[in-house]
N, C-alpha and C positions, 0 to 999 in steps of 0.2 A: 417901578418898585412894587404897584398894586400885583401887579400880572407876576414877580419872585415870589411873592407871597402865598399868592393862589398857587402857583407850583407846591409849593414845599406843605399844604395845607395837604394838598393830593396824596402826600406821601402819609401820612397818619394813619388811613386806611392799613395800610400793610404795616406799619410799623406793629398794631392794635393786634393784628393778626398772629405774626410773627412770636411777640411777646405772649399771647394768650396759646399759639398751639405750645409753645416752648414749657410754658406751666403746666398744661394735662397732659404733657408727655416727657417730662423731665422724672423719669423712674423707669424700670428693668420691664421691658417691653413682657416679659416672660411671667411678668408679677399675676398672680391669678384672683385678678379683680374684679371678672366679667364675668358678664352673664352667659351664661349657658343652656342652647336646647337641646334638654335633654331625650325629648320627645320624639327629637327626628329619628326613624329609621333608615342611617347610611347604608347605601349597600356595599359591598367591597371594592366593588368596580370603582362607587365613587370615589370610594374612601383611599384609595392607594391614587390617583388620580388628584385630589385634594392635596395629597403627603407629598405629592411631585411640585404640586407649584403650576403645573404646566395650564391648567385651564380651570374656570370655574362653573359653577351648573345653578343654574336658574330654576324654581320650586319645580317648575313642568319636569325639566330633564329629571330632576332627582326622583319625581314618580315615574318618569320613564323606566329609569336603569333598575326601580326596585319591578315594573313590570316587564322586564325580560327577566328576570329571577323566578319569577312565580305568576299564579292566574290575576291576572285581572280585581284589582279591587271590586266586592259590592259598594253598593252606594253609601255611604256612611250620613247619616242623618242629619250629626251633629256640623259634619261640614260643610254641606249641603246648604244646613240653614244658616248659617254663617256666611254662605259666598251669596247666598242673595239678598240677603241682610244689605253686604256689602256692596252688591250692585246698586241698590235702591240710593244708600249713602254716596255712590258715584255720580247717579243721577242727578240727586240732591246738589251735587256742586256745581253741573251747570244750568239748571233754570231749581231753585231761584238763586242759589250761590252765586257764580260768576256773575249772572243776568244782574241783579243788585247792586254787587261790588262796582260793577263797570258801569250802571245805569246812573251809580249816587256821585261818579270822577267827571262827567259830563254835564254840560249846561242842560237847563230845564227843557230847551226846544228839542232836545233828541232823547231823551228819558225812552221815549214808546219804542226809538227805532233799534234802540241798545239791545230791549227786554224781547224785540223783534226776530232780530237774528239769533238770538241764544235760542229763541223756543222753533225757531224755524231749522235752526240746523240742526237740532236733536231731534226733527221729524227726519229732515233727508238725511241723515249718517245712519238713523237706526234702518230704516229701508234699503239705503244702499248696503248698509251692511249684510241683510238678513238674505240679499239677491246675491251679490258677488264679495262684496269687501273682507266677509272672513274666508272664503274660497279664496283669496285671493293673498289673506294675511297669514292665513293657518294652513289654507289646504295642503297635500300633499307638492313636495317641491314641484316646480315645472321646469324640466333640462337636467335636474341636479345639478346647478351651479347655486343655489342657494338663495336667489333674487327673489323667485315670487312663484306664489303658490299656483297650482290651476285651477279649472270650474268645476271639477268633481263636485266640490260640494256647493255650486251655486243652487239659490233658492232653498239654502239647508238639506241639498239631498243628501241624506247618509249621516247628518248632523242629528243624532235621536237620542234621547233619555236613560240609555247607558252609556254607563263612561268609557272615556276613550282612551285605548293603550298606552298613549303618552301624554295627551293635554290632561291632568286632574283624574284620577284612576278612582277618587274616590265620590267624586260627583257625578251626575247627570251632562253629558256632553254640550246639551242647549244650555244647562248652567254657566261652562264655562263660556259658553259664545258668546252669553247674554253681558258674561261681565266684563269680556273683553268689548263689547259694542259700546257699553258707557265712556272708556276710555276712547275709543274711535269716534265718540260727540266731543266731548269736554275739549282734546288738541285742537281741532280746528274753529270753535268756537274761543278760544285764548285770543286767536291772532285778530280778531275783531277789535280789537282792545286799540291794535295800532293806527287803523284808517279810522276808529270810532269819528263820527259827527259829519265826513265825506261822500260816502261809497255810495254807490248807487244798488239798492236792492236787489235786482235783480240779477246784476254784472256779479253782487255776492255771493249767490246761490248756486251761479255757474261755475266760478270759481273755485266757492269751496267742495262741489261734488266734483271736479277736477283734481283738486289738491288731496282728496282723502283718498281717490282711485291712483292716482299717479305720484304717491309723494308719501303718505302715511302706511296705505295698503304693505308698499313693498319694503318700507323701514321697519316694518311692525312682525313681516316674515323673514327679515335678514336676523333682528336681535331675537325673537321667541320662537320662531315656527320651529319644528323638526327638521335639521338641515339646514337652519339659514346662515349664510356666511360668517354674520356674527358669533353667532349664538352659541350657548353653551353647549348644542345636542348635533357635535360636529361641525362647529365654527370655531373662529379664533377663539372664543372661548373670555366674550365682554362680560361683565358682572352688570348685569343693570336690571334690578328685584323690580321696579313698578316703571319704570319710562322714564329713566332721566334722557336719553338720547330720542326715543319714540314719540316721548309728548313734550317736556320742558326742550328743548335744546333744537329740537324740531319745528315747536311754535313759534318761538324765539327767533329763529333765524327767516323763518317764512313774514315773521313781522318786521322783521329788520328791514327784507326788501319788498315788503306793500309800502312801508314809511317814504321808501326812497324814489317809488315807483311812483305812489299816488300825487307825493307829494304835502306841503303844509299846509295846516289849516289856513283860514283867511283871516289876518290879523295874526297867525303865531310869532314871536310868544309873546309880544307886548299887549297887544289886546284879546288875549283868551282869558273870561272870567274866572274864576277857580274852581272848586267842586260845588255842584249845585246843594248838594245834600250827601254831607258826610256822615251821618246815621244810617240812611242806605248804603254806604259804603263799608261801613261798620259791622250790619249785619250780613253782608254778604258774605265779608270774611270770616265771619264768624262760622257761617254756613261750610262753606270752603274748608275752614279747619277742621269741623267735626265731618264732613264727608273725606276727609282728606285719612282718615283712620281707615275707612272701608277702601279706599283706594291704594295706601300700601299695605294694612293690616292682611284685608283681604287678596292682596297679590301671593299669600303665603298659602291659597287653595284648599284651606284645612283650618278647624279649629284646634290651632295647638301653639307650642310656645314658642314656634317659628313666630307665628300672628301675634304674640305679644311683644315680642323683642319689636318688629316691627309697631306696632301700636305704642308702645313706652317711647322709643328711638325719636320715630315721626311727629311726635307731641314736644321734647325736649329740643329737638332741634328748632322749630318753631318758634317757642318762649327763646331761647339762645337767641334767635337774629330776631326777633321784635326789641329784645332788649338792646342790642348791640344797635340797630338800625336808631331809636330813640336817644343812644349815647352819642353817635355821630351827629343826630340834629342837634342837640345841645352842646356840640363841638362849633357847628359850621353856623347852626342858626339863636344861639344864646339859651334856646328852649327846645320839650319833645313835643313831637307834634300825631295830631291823633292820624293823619295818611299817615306818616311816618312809620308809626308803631304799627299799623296793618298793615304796613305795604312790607317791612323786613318781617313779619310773622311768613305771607305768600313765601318771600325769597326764602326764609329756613325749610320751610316746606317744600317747596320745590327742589331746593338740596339736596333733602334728605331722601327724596323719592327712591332714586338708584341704588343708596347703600344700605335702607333702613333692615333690609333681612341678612345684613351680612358685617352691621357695626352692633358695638357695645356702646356705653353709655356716654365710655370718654370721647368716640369716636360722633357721637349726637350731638354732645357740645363742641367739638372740635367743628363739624361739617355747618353748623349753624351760626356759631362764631364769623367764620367764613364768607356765609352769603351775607353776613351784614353787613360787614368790612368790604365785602369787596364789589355789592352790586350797589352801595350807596353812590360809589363815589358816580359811577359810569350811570344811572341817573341824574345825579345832581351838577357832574361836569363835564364828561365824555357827551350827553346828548346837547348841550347849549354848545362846547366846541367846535361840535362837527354838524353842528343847525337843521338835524334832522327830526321829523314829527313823528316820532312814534309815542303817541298822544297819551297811551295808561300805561306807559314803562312795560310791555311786553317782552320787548328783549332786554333790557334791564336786569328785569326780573324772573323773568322765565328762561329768557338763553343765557345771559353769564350765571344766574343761577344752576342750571343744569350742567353750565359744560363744569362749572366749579363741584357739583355733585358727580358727575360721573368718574372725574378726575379726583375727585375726595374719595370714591369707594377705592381706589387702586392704593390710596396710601393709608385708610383706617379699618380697612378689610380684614377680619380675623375669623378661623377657624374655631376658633373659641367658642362661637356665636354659631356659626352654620359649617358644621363637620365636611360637606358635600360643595362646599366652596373653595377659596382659594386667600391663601393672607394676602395683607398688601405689603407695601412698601414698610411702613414704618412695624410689620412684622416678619422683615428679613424677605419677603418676595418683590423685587423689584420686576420682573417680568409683569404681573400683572398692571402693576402701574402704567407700562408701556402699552400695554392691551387696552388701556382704557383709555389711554392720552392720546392712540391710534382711531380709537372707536368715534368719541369725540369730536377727532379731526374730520372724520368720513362723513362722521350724519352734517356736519356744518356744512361742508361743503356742497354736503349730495341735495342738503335740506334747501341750503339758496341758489342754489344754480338753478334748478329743478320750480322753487317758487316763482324765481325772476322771470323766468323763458313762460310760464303760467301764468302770469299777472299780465307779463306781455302783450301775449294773444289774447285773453278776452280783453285787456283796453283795446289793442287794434280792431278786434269784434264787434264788441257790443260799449267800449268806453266804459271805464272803471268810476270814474268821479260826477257828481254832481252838478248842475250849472252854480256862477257864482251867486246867482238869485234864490236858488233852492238851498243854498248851504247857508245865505245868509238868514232865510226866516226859519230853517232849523227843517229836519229828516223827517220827522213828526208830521207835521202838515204838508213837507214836499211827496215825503214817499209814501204814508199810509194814511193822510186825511184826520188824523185824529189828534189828539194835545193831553197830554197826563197831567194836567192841572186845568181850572175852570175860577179865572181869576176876575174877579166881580170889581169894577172899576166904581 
């Protein structure tokens, strides 16, 4: 009878969902209620391209096709100092953002080794990247089949301070390198999240400068680069404005199978204590949020009302699933609870990343709605069923939240909003829906197959996990000799 019960409980989730998209969209899809940027300059190319339905253009393409019409933008000032604005705000969300968030969900004994690896892999992603990872993400195709870039521009040669014909026409080219490298730390610094309080240091550093050459590099030149399979600039034609496939749905799957690979904690889940310090978790997210403007605000490569619709969008969806996620613990737990309420703020964020330059308002609460309903449950009973540790809800929350984001921009997508895009679903173009629901399936797949075979080899290498001695007195004094508290007996 208990085990009926739990069933039919499961079902609310969607029910909650169902009824709330049915409300913000029960009216004449055609009604002119949304916001509008007025600011973009469409070219025609895009614009009849757009009217077809047949594919959508991501902000790079849209400065592309306006610079095969005319010279080369100069450098414009204003959005210049807005994308590095933006970069900094990127920064900001993985050391001390995520570093926090992840540092305050963990027992006291591993605090240092959390705040370790966030500041450690913002060293090697930003070096790997400045050597080959954007030669590799962005550079010019290699073969023309749209997979991965070449070395042209390894070590930044050729990457110089006027802008580039098709990445950002009206910034400095190291501009945009710079901001796409914050997002090449932040992805694989997430999946940490899964093996947290395990892993052995050094097996992680191998790994993750693995994982970001072999696994981010070439997702990152399929959905954005000039030419990449996906992409908007002669690909299928995915709509994904800040990373829901490259960074959410990527991490998320690469955490799924470290969980599966590494293994459980020692004692999960009956004897794992709870979050050491939930004010540290608290502030992290807080952090996370307000960087989380510069990460899709700033994906719009211009100060204009592209970057607001994104900014307004990216904020509402958030408060949407921190609320929603609070309502289901006072469903399931009698009360809200303060993880609760940050951890559905992450998942609306995370949603909102792929659609926030191509949804209006209703489409903000729609997508947000969404990750609250739907990545609660697969926390609170998808991971206890199926007994696996993915320790800070990584895939939880980052992978069903992305793949539900990427797969939301295909049904709340409207030209209303971004001229040089493509409607979705619930505005008469079900093509693109399919484009997204296809794009989705690729990075999942491509994302764990690709992680499993990687996690693999360096455990047969160099062994992934910890002795049970060292995990028992905690990562702190096994791996770095040190302890973030000095507790006077």
């Amino acid at each position: 009878m208990k085990k009926v019960i739990i069933e039919y409980k499961m079902l609310i989730p969607a029910v909650l969902f169902i009824l709330g998209a049915f409300l913000i969209f029960a009216r004449d899809a055609s009604t002119s209620t949304t916001m509008t940027v007025a600011s973009i300059q469409i070219p025609a190319a895009a614009r009849s391209v757009a009217a077809s339905g047949a594919m959508a253009i991501h902000p790079v393409a849209v400065q592309a096709e306006t610079a095969a019409a005319a010279p080369v933008s100069k450098i414009n000032s204003g959005d210049t100092a807005w994308v590095l604005v933006a970069t900094a705000m990127v920064m900001l969300m993985t050391v001390p953002g995520l570093a926090f968030f992840y540092c305050g969900l963990v027992r006291k004994k591993n605090v240092l080794s959390i705040l370790m690896q966030c500041f450690t892999i913002m060293c090697i992603l930003s070096l790997h990247w400045v050597i080959i990872g954007y030669s590799l993400a962005f550079g010019p195709d290699l073969g023309g089949k749209g997979l991965i870039g070449g070395i042209e521009w390894a070590f930044l040669e050729g990457v110089g301070l006027e802008p580039h014909n098709f990445y950002a026409t009206t910034i400095p080219h190291q501009v945009f390198m710079i901001f796409q490298c914050m997002f090449a730390v932040i992805t694989p610094a997430l999946i940490i999240g899964a093996f947290a309080e395990r892993i052995k240091f050094s097996s992680l550093c191998v790994f993750i400068l693995l994982w970001a050459t072999l696994v981010y590099d070439p997702l990152a030149h399929w959905v954005w680069s000039d030419g990449g399979f996906l992409s908007t600039a002669g690909g299928m034609g995915v709509l994904d404005f800040a990373g829901g496939t490259v960074i959410e749905i990527n991490s998320g799957m690469a955490s799924l199978a470290a969980a599966i690979i590494i293994g459980k904690r020692k004692g999960y889940p009956d004897k794992i204590s709870p979050p050491h310090n939930l004010p540290f978790a608290v502030l992290g997210a807080g952090l996370l949020w307000f960087g989380w403007f510069g990460f899709n605000a700033g994906s719009a490569l211009a100060a204009n009302s592209l970057a607001a619709n994104a900014f307004v969008t990216t904020h509402i969806a958030g408060a949407t699933a921190a609320l929603a996620w609070a309502i289901m613990d006072c469903i399931y737990n009698k009360r809200p609870t303060v993880l609760g309420i940050i951890t559905g703020a992450v998942a609306g964020l995370v949603a909102i990343t792929p659609a926030c330059g191509f949804v209006n308002l209703r489409g903000a609460i729609g997508i947000g709605l969404g990750a609250g309903v739907l990545c609660y449950p697969v926390v609170a009973f998808l991971k206890p069923r199926f007994n696996y540790d993915d320790s800070l809800d990584v895939f939880g929350v980052h992978g069903i939240g992305g793949i539900w984001g990427v797969i939301a921009t295909g049904l709340y997508a409207t030209t209303s909003v971004n001229g040089a895009a493509a409607n979705g679903l619930f505005y008469g173009n079900p093509a693109q829906f399919w484009i997204q629901c296809k794009a989705a399936v690729i990075t999942i797949v491509f994302s764990f197959v690709a992680s499993f075979i990687l996690l693999k080899v360096v455990d047969a290498v160099m062994g992934l996990r910890v002795s049970d001695h060292e995990e028992r007195i905690g990562l702190d004094l096994s791996e770095h000799r040190e302890t973030a508290y000095t507790i006077l007996e």
